[in-house]
C-alpha positions as CSV (number, residue, x, y, z in Angstrom):
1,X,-3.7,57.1,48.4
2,X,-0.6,58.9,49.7
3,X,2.8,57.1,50.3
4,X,2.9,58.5,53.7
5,X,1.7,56.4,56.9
6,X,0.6,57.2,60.3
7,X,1.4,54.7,62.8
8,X,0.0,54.4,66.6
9,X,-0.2,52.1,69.5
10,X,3.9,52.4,69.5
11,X,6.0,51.1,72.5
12,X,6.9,54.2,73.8
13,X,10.8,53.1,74.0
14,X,10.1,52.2,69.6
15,X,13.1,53.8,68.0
16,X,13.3,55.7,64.3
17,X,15.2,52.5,62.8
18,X,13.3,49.4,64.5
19,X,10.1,51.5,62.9
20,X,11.9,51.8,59.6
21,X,13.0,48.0,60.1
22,X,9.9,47.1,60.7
23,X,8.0,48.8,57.7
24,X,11.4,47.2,55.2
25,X,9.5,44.2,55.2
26,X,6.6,45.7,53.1
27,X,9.0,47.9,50.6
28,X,11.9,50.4,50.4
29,X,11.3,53.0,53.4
30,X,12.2,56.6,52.3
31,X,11.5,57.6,56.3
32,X,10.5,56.7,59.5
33,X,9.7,59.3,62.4
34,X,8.6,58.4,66.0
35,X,7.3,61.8,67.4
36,X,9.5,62.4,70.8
37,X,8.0,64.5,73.6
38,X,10.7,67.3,74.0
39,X,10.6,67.5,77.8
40,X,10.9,64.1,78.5
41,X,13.1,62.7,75.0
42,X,10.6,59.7,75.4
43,X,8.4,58.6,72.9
44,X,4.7,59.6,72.0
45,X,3.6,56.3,71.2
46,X,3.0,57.5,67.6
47,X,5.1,58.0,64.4
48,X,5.1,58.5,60.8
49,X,6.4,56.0,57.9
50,X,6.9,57.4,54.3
51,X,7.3,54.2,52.0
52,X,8.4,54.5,48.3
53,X,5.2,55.0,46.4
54,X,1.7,54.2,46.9
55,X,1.6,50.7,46.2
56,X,4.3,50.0,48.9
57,X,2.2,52.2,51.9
58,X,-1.0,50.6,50.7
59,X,0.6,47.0,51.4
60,X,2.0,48.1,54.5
61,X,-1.4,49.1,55.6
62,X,-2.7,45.7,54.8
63,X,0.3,43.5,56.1
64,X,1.5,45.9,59.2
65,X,-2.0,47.2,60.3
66,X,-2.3,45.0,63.8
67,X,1.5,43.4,63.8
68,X,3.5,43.0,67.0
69,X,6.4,46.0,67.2
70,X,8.2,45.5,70.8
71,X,5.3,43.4,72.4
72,X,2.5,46.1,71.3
73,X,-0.3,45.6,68.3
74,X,0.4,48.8,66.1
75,X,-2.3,50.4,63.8
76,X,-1.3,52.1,60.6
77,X,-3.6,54.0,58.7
78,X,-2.9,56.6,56.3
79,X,-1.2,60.1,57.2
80,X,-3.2,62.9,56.8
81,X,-2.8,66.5,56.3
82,X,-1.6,68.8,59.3
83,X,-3.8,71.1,60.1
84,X,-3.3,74.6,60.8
85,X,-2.7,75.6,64.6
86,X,-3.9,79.1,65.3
């Protein structure tokens, strides 16, 4: 298991710190990214949390996976690789 987290099902109006806020409550939060669409500086609805080690991301799996953020149920599952664009 890796220490980084995918999150989705975001309020679209979610900021970087309310995600990080959010995720505190499991462990110490090294990062927390809510993707913005560049044309319109809104949102995706989608982000990624990097907790502290692999104990921490696996318990905010468990304890975050289908908890209310802004009114919404959010899913967090584990990050995975990017894959190559060509």
């Amino acid at each position: 298991m890796t220490n980084k987290l995918f999150v989705g099902s975001l309020d679209y109006a979610v900021t970087d710190s309310q995600l990080e806020e959010h995720f505190a409550q499991a462990g110490q939060v090294l990062s927390a990214k809510v993707i913005i669409d560049r044309n319109t500086g809104q949102g995706k609805g989608f982000g990624f949390v990097e907790m502290s080690t692999a104990e921490e991301a696996k318990t905010a799996m468990d304890k975050l996976n289908g908890s209310q953020l802004n009114g919404r149920q959010i899913a967090v599952k584990e990050a995975k690789p990017r894959e190559e664009r060509y």
